[in-house]
LUMBADO-640863 format. One record per residue (C-alpha): residue number from 1; x, y, z; chain; residue in one letter. Coordinates in Angstrom, 2 decimals. Each point is the difference from the previous one (the first is absolute). Layout:
N
@num->NUM; xx->X; yy->Y; zz->Z; cadena->A; residuo->a
...
***
This chain:
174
@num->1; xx->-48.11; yy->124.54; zz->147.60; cadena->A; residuo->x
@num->2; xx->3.18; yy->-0.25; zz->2.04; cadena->A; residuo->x
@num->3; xx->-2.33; yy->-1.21; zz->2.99; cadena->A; residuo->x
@num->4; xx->-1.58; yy->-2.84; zz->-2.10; cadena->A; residuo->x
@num->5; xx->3.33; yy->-1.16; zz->-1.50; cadena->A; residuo->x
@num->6; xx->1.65; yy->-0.11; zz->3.89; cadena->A; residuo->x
@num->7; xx->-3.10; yy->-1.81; zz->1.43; cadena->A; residuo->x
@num->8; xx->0.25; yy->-2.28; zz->-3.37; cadena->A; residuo->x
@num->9; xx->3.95; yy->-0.76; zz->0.72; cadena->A; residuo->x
@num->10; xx->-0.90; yy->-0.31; zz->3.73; cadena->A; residuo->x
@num->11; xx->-2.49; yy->-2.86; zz->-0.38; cadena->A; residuo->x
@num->12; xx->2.45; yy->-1.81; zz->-2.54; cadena->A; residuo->x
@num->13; xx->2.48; yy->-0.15; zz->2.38; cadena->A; residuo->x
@num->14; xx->-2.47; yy->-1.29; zz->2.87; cadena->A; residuo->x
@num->15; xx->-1.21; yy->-2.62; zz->-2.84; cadena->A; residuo->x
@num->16; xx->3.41; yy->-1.14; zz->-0.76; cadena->A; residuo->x
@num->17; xx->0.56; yy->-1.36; zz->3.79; cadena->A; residuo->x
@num->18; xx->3.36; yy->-1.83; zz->0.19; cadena->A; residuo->x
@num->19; xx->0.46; yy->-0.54; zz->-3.07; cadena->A; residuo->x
@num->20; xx->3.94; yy->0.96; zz->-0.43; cadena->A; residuo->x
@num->21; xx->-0.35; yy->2.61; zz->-3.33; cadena->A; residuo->x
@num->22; xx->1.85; yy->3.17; zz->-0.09; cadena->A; residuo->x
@num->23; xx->-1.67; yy->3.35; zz->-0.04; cadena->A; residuo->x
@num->24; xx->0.49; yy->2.70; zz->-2.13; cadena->A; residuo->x
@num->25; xx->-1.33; yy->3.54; zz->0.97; cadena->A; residuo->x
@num->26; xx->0.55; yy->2.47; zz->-3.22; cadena->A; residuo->x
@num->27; xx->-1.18; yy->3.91; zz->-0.61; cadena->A; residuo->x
@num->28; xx->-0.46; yy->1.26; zz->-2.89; cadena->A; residuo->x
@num->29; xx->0.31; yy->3.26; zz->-1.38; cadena->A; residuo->x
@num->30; xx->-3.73; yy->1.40; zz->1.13; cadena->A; residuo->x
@num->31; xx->0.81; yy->-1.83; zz->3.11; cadena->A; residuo->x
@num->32; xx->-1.82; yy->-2.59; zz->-0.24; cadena->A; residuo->x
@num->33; xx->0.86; yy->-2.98; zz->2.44; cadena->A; residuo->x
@num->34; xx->0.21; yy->-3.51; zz->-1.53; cadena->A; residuo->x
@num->35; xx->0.95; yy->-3.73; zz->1.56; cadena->A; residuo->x
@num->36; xx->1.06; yy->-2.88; zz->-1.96; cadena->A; residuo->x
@num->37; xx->1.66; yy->-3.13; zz->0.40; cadena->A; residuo->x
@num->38; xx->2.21; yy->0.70; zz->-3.02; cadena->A; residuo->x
@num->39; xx->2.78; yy->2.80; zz->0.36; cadena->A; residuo->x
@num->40; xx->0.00; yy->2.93; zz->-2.26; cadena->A; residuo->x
@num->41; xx->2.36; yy->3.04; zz->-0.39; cadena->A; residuo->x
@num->42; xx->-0.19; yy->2.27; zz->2.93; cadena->A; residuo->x
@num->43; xx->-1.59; yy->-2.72; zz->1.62; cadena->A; residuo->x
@num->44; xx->0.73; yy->-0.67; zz->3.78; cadena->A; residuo->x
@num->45; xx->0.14; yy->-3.30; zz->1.84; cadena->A; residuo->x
@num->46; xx->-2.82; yy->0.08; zz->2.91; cadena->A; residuo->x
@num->47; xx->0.58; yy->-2.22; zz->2.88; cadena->A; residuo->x
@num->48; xx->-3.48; yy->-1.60; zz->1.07; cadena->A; residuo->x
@num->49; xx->-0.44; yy->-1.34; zz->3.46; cadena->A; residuo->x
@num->50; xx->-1.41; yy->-3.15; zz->0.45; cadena->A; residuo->x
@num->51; xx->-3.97; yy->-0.31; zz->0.49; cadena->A; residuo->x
@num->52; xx->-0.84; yy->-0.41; zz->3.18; cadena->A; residuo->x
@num->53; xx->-2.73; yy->-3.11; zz->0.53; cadena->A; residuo->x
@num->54; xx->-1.83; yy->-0.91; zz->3.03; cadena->A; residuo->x
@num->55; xx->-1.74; yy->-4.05; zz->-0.29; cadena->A; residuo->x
@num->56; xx->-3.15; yy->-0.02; zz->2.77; cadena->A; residuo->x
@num->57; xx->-0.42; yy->-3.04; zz->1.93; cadena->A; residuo->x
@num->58; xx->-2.58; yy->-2.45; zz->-1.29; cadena->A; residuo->x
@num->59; xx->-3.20; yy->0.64; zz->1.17; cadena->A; residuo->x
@num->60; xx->-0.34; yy->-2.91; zz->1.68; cadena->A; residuo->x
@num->61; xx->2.78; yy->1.17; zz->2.66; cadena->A; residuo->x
@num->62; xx->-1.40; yy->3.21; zz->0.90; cadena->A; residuo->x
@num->63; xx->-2.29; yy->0.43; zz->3.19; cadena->A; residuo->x
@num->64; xx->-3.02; yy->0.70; zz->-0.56; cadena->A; residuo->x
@num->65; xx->-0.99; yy->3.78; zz->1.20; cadena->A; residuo->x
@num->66; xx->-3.08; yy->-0.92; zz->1.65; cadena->A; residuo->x
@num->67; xx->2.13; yy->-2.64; zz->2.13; cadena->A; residuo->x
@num->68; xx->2.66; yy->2.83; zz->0.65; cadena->A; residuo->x
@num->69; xx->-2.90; yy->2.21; zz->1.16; cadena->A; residuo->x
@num->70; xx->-1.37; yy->-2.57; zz->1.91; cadena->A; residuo->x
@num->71; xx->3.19; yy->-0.73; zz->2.25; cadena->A; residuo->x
@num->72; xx->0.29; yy->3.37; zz->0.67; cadena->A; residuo->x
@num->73; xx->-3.15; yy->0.96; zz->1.16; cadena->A; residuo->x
@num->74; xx->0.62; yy->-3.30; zz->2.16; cadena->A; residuo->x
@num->75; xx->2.61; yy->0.98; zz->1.64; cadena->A; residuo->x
@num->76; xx->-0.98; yy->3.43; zz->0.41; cadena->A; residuo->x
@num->77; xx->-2.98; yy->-1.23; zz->1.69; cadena->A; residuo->x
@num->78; xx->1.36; yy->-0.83; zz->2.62; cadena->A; residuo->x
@num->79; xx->0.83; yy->3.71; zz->0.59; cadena->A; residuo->x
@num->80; xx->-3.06; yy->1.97; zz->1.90; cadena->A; residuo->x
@num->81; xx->1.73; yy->3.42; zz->-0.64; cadena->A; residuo->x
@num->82; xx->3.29; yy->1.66; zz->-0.36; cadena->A; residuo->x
@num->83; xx->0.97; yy->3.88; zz->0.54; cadena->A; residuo->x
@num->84; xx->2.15; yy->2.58; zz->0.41; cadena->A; residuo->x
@num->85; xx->-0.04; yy->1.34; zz->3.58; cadena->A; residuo->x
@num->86; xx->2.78; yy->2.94; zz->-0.06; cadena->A; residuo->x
@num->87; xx->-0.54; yy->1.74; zz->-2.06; cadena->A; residuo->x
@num->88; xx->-3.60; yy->0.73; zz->0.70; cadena->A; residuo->x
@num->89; xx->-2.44; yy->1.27; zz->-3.13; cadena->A; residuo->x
@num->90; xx->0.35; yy->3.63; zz->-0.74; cadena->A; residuo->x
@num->91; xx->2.89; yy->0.39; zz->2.60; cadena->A; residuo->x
@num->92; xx->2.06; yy->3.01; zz->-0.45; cadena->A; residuo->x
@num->93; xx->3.24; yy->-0.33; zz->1.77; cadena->A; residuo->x
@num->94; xx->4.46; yy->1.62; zz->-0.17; cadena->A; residuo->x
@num->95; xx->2.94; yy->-2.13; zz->-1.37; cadena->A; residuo->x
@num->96; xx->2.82; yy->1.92; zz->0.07; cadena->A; residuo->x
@num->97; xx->2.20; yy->-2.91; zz->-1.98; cadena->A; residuo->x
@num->98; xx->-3.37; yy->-1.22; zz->-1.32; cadena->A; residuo->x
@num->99; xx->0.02; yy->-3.58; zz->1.44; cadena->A; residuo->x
@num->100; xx->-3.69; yy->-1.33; zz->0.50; cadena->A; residuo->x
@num->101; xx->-0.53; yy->-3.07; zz->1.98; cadena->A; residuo->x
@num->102; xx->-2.99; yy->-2.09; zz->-1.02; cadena->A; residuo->x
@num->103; xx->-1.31; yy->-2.28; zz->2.92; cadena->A; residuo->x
@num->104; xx->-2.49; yy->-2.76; zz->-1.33; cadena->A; residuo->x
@num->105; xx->-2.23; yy->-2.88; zz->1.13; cadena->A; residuo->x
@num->106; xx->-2.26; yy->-2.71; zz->-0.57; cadena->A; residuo->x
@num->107; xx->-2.44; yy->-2.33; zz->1.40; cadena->A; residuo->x
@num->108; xx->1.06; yy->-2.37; zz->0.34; cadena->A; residuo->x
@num->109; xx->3.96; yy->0.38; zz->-0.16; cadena->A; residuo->x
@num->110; xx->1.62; yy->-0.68; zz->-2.38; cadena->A; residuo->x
@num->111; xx->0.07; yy->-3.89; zz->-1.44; cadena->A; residuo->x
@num->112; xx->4.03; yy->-1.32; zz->-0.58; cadena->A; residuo->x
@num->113; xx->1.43; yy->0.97; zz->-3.47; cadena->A; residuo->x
@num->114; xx->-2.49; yy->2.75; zz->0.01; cadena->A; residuo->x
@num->115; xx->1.25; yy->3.72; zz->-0.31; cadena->A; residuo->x
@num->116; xx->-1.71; yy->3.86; zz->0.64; cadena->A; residuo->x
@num->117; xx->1.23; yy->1.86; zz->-3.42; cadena->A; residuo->x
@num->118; xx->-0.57; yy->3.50; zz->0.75; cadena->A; residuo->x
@num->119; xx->-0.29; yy->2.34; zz->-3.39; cadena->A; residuo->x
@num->120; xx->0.64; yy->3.57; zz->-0.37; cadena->A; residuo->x
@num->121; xx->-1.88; yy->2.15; zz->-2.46; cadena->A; residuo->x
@num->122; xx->-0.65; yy->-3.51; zz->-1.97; cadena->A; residuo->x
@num->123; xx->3.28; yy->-0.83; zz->0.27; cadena->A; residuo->x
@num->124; xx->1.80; yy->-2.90; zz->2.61; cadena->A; residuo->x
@num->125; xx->2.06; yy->1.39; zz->2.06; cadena->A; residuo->x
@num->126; xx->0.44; yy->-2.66; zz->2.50; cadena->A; residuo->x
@num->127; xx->-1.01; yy->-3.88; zz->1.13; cadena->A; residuo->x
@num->128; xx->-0.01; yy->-0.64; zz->4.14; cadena->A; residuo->x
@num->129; xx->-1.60; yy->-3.10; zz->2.32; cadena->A; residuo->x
@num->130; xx->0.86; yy->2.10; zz->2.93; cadena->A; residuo->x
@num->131; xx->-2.58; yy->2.28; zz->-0.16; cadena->A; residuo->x
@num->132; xx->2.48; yy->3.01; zz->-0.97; cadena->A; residuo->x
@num->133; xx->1.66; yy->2.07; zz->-3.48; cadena->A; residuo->x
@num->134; xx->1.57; yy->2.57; zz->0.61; cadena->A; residuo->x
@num->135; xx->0.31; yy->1.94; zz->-3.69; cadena->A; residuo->x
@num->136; xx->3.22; yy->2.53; zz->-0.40; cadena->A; residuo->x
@num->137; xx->-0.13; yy->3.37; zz->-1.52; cadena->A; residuo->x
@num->138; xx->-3.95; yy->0.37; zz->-0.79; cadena->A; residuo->x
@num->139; xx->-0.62; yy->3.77; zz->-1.69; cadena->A; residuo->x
@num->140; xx->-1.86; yy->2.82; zz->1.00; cadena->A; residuo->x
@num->141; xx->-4.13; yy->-0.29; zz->-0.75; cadena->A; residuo->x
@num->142; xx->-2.71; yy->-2.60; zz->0.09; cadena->A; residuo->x
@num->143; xx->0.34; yy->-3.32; zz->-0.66; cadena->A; residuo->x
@num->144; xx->-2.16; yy->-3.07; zz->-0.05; cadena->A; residuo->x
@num->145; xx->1.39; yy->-3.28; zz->1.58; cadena->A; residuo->x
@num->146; xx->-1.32; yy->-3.28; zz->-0.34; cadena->A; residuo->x
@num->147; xx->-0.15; yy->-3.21; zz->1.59; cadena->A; residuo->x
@num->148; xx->0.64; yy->-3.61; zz->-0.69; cadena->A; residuo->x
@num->149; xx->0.35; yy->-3.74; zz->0.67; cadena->A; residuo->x
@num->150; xx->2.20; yy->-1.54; zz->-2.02; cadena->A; residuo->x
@num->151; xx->0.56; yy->-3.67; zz->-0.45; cadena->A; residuo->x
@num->152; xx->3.33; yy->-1.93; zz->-0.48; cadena->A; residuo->x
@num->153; xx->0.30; yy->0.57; zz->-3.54; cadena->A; residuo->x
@num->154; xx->-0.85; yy->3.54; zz->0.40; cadena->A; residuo->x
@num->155; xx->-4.09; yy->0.12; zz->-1.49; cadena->A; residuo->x
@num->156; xx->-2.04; yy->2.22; zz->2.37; cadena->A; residuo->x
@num->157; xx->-2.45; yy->-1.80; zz->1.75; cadena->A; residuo->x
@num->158; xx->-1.89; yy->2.05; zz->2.26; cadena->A; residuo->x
@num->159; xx->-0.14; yy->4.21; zz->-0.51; cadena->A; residuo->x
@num->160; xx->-0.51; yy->2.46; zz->2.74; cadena->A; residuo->x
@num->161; xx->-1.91; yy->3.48; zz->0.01; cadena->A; residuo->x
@num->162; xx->2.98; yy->2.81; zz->-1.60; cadena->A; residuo->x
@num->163; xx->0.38; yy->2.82; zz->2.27; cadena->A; residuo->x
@num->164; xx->1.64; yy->3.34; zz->-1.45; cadena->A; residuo->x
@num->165; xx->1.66; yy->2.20; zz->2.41; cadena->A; residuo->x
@num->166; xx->2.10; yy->3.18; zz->-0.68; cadena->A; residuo->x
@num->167; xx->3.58; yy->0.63; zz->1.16; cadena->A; residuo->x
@num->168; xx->1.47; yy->2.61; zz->0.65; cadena->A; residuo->x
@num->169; xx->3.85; yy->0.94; zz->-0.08; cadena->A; residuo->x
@num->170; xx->2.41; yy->3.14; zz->-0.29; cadena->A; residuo->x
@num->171; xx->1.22; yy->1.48; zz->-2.58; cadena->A; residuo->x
@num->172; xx->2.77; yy->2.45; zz->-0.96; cadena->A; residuo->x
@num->173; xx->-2.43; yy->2.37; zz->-1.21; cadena->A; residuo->x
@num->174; xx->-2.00; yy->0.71; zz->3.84; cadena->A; residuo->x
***
């Protein structure tokens, strides 16, 4: 019952957007929870924050996602590959401080305002056109790294092979 009442008082305050009304949030003796917009003894004042409204552009001003999808198979095209060349697949390999450095390329190089985005167990971890990331402070164990070109606004465009490798550091414990 107390459940039903809460979700009840929960969906008249969405309803109520900004309307300016006071809240009122009383118990009763069984403690029951009740809201109203009229004060009662024992009732307290509840301070509602304001709704929170989002207004979508108009159709008519949104790209189409066929069009999107079209550009960027475009200009990923014009990509024949792109990979990750250290480290290799599988590669097992010692980092005392755990720095990796990925080392990347493509054919053909890399267009102007185009990036590599290297990722990191799904994750970004760093954008280069030199070829080169180095990542800081990678832990112990297997990982899976991926590869990317990314455009000027950031959409990937062309996607390598990943490669998961396993690196080894010291520990306190051996």
């Amino acid at each position: 019952m107390k459940s039903t009442l809460g979700i009840t008082a929960g969906l008249m305050l969405l309803i109520s957007g900004p309307v300016t009304a006071e809240v009122y949030r009383n118990v009763d003796a069984q403690g029951n929870v009740t809201f109203s917009d009229e004060p009662s003894k024992g009732a307290e004042k509840v301070t509602v924050k304001p709704v929170t409204t989002i207004t979508l552009p108009k159709p008519q001003n949104v790209q189409e996602t066929e069009k999107l999808r079209e550009d960027v198979e475009r200009e990923g095209s014009i990509y024949e590959s792109v990979s990750l060349t250290y480290p290799e697949n599988e590669q097992a390999f010692h980092s005392g401080n755990g720095d990796v450095q990925f080392e990347m390329s493509s054919s053909p190089a890399l267009a102007p305002g185009h990036k590599y985005e290297v990722t990191l167990d799904g994750q970004p971890v760093g954008q280069s056109t030199s070829g080169s990331v180095t990542v800081r402070n990678v832990f112990r164990g297997t990982h899976e790294a991926g590869i990317h070109i990314v455009d000027r606004n950031g959409v990937q465009i062309k996607t390598g092979s990943p490669v998961r490798f396993t690196i080894h550091r010291p520990s306190v414990q051996n």
